[in-house]
VMD Tcl script that builds the backbone (N, CA, C; Angstrom):
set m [mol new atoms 252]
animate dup $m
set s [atomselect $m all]
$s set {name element resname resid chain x y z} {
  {N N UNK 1 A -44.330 -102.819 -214.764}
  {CA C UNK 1 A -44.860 -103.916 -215.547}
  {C C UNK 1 A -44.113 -103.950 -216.878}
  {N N UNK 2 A -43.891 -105.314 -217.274}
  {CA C UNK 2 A -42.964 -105.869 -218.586}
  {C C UNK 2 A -43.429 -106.539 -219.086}
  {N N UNK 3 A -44.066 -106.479 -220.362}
  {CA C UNK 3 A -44.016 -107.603 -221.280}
  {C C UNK 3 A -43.285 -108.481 -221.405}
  {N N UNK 4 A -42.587 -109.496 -221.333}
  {CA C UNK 4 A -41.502 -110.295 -220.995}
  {C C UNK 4 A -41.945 -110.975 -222.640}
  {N N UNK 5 A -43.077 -111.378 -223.103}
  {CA C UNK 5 A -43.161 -112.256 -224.428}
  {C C UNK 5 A -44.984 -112.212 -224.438}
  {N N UNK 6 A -45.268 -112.139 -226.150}
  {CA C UNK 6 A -46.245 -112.277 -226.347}
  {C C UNK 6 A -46.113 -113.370 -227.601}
  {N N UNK 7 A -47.023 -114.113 -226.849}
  {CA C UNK 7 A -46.986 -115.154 -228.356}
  {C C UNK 7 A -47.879 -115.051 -229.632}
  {N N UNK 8 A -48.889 -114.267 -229.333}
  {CA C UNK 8 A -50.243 -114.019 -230.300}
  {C C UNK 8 A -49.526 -113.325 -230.820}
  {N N UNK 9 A -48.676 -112.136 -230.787}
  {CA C UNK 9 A -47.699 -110.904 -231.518}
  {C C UNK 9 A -45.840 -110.924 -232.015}
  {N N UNK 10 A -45.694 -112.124 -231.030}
  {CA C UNK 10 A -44.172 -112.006 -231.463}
  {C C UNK 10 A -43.809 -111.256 -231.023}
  {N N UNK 11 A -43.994 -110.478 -230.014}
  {CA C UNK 11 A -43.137 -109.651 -229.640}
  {C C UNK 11 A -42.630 -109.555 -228.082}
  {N N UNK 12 A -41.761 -108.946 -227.312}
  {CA C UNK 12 A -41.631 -109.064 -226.356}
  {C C UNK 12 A -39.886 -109.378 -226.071}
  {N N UNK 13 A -39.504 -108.889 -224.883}
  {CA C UNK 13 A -38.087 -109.182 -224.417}
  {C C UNK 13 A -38.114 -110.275 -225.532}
  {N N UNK 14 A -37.882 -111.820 -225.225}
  {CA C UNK 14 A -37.847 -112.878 -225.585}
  {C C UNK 14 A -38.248 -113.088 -227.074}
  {N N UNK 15 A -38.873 -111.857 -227.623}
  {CA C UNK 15 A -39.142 -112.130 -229.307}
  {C C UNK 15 A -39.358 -113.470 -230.029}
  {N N UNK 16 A -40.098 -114.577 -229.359}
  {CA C UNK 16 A -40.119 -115.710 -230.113}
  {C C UNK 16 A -38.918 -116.792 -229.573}
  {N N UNK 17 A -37.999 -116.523 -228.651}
  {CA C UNK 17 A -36.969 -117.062 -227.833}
  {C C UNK 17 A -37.790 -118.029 -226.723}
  {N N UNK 18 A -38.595 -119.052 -226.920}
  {CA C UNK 18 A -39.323 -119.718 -226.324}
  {C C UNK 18 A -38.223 -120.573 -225.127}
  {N N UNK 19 A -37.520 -121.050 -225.209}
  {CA C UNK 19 A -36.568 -121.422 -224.564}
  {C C UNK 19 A -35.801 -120.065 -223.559}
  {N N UNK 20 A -35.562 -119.094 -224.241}
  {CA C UNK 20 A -34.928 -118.138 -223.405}
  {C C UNK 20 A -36.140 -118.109 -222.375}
  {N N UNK 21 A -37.192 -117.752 -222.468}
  {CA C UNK 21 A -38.295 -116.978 -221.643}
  {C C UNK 21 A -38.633 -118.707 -220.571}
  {N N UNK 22 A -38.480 -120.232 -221.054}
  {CA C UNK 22 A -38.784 -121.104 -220.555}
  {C C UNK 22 A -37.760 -120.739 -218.947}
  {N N UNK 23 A -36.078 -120.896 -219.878}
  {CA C UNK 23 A -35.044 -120.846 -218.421}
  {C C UNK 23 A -35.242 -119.907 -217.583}
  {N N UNK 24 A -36.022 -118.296 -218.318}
  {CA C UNK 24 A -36.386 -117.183 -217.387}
  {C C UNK 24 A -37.302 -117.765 -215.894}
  {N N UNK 25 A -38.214 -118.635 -216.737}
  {CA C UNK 25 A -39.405 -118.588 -215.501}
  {C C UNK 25 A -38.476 -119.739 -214.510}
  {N N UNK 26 A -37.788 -120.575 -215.076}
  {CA C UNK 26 A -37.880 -121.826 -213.995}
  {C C UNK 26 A -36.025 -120.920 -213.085}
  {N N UNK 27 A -35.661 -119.638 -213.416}
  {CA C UNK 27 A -34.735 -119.451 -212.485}
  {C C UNK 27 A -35.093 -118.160 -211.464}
  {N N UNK 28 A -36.143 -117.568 -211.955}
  {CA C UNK 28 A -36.596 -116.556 -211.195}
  {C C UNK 28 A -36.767 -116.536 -209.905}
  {N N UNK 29 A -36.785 -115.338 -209.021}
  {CA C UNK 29 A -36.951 -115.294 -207.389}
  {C C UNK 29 A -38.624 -114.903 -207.201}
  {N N UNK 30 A -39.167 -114.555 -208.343}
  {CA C UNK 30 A -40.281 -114.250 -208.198}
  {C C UNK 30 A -41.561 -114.888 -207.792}
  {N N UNK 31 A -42.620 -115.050 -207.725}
  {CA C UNK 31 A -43.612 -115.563 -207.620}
  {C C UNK 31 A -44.521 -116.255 -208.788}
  {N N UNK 32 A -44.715 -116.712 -209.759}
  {CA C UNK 32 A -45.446 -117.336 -211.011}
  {C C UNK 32 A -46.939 -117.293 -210.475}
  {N N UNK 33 A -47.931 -116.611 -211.310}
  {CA C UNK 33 A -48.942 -116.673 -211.357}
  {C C UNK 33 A -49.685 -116.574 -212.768}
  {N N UNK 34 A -50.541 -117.581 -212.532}
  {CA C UNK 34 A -51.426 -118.264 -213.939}
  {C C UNK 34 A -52.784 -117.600 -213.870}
  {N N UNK 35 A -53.190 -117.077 -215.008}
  {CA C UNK 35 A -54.570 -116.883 -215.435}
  {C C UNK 35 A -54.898 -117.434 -216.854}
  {N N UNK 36 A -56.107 -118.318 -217.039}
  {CA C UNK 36 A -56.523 -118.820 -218.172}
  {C C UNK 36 A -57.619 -118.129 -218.297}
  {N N UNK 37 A -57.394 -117.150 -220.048}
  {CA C UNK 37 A -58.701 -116.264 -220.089}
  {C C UNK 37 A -58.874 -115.196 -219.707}
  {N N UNK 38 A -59.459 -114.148 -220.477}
  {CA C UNK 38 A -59.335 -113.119 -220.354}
  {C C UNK 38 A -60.114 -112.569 -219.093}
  {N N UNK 39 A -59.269 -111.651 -218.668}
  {CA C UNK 39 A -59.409 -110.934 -216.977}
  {C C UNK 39 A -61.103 -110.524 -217.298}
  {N N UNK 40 A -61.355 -109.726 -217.789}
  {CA C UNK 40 A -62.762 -108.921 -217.537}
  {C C UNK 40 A -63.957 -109.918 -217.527}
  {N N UNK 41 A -63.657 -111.262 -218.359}
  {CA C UNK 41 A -64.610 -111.951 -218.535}
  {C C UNK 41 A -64.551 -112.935 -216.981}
  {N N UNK 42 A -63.610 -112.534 -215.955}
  {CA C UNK 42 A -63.643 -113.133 -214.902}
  {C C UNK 42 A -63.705 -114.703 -214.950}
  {N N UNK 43 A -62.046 -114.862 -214.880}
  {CA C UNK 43 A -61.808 -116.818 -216.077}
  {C C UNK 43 A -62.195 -117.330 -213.705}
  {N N UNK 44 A -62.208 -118.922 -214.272}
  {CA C UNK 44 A -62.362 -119.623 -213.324}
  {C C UNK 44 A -60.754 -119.546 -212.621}
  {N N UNK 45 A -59.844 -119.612 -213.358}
  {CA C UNK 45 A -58.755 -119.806 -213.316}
  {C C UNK 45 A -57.893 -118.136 -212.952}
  {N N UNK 46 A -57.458 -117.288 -211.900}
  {CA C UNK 46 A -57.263 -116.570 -212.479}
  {C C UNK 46 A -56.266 -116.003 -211.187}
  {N N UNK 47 A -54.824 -116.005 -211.771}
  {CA C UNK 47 A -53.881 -115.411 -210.837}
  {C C UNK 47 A -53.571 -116.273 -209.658}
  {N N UNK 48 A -53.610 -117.829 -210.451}
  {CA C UNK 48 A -53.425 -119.016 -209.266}
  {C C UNK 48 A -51.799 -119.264 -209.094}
  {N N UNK 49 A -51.017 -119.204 -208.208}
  {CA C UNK 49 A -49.800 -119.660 -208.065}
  {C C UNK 49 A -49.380 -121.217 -209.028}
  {N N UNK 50 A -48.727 -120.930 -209.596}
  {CA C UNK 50 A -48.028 -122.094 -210.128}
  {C C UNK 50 A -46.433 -122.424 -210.286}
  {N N UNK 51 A -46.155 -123.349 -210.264}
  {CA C UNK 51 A -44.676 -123.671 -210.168}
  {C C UNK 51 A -44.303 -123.360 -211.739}
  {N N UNK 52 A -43.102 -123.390 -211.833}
  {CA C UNK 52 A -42.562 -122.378 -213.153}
  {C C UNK 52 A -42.973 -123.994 -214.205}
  {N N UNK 53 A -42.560 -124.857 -214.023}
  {CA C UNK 53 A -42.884 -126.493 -214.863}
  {C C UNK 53 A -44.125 -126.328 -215.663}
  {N N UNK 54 A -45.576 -126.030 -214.123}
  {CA C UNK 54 A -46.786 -126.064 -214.775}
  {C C UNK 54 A -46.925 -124.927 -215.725}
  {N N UNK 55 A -46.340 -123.444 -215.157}
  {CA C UNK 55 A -46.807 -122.611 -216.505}
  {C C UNK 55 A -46.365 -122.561 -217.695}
  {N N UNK 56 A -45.270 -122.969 -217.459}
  {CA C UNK 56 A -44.409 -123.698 -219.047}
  {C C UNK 56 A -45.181 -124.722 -219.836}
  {N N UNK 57 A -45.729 -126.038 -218.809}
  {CA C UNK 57 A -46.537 -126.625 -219.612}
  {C C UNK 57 A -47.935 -125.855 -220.223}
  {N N UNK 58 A -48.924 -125.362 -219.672}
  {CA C UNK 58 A -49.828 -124.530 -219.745}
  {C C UNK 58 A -49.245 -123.368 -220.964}
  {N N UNK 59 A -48.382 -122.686 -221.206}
  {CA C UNK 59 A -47.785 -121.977 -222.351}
  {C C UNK 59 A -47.453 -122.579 -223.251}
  {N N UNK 60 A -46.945 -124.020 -223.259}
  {CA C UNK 60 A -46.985 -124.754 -224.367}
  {C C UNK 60 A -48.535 -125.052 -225.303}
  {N N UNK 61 A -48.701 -125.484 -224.217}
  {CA C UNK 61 A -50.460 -125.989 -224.504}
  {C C UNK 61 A -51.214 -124.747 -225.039}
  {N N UNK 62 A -51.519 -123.646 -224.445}
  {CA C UNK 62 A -52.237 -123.137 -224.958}
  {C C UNK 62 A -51.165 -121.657 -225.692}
  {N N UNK 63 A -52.181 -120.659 -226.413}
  {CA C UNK 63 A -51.141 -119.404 -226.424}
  {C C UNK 63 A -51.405 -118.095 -225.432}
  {N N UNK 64 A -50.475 -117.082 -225.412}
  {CA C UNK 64 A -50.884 -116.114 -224.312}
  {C C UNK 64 A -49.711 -115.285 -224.490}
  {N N UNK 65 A -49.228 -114.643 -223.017}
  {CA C UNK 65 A -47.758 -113.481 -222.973}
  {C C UNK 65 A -48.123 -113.763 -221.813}
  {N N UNK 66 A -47.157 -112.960 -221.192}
  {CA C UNK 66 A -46.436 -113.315 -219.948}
  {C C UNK 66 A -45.717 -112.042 -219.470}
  {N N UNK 67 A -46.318 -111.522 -218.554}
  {CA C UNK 67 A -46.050 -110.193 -218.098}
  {C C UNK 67 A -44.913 -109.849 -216.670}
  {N N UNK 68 A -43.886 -109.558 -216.408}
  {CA C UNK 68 A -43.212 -109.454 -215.135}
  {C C UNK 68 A -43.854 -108.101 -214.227}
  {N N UNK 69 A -44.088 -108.234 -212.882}
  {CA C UNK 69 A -44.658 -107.185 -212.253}
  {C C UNK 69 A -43.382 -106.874 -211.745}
  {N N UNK 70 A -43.669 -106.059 -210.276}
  {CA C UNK 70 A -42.692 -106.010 -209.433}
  {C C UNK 70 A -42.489 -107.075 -208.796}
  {N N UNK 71 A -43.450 -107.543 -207.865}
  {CA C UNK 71 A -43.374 -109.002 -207.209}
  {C C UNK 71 A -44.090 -110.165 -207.801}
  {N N UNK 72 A -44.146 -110.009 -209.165}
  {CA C UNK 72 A -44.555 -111.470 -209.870}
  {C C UNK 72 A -44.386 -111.462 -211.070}
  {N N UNK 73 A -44.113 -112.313 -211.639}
  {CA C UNK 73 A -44.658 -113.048 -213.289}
  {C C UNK 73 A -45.752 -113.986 -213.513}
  {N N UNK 74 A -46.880 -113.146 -213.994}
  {CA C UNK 74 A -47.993 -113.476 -214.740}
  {C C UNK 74 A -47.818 -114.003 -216.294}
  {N N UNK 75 A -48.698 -115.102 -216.143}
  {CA C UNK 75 A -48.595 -116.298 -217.175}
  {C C UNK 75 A -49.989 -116.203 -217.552}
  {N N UNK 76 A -50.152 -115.510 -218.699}
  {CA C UNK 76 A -51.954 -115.366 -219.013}
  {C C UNK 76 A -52.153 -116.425 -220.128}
  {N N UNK 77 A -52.908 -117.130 -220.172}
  {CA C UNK 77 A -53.332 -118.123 -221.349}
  {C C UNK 77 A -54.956 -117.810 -222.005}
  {N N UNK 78 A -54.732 -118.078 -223.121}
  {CA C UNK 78 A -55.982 -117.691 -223.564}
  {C C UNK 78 A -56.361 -119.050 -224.791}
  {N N UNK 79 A -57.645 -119.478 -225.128}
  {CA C UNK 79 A -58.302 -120.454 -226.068}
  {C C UNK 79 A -59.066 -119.716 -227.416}
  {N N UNK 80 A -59.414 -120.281 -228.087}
  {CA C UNK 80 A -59.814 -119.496 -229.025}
  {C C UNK 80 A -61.265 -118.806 -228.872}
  {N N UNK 81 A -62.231 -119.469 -227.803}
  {CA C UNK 81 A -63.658 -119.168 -226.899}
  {C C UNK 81 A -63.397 -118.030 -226.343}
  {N N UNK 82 A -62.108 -117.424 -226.442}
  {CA C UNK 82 A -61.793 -116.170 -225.386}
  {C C UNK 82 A -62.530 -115.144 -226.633}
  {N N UNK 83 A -62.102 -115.087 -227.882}
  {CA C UNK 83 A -62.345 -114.376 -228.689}
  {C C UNK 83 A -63.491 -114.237 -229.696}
  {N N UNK 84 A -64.628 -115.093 -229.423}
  {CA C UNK 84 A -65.593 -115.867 -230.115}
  {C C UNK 84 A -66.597 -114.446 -229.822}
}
mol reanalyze $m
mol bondsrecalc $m
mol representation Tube
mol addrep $m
């Protein structure tokens, strides 16, 4: 597991390289999977396949990081209700 980019921290491979980490997802062999919301609180949304377009849009829209597994890249999004 890789941090590939965190946007709440700035940190990550991609350090704020929003574009680098965009061309990452849309050339990858991997699998893209989306979760909105934090895991424990069990989101509606969570580890749904998405095409690299939608999680880009969805990372625009909201903030989050983006983790590489072995066989996937996870696209976690989070709202500000996550932290309330």
């Amino acid at each position: 597991m890789e941090k590939l980019y965190v946007l709440m921290h700035g940190k990550g491979r991609f350090n704020g390289d929003q574009e680098g980490l965009f061309d990452y997802l849309r050339n990858t062999d991997k699998q893209i999977k989306y979760t909105h919301g934090l895991e424990f609180r069990g989101p509606a949304t969570h580890k749904v396949p998405v095409t690299a377009e939608k999680a880009i849009e969805y990372f625009i829209r909201y903030w989050g990081d983006v983790t590489e597994f072995d066989d996937y890249i996870h696209v976690n999004t989070f709202s500000d209700c996550d932290f309330d």
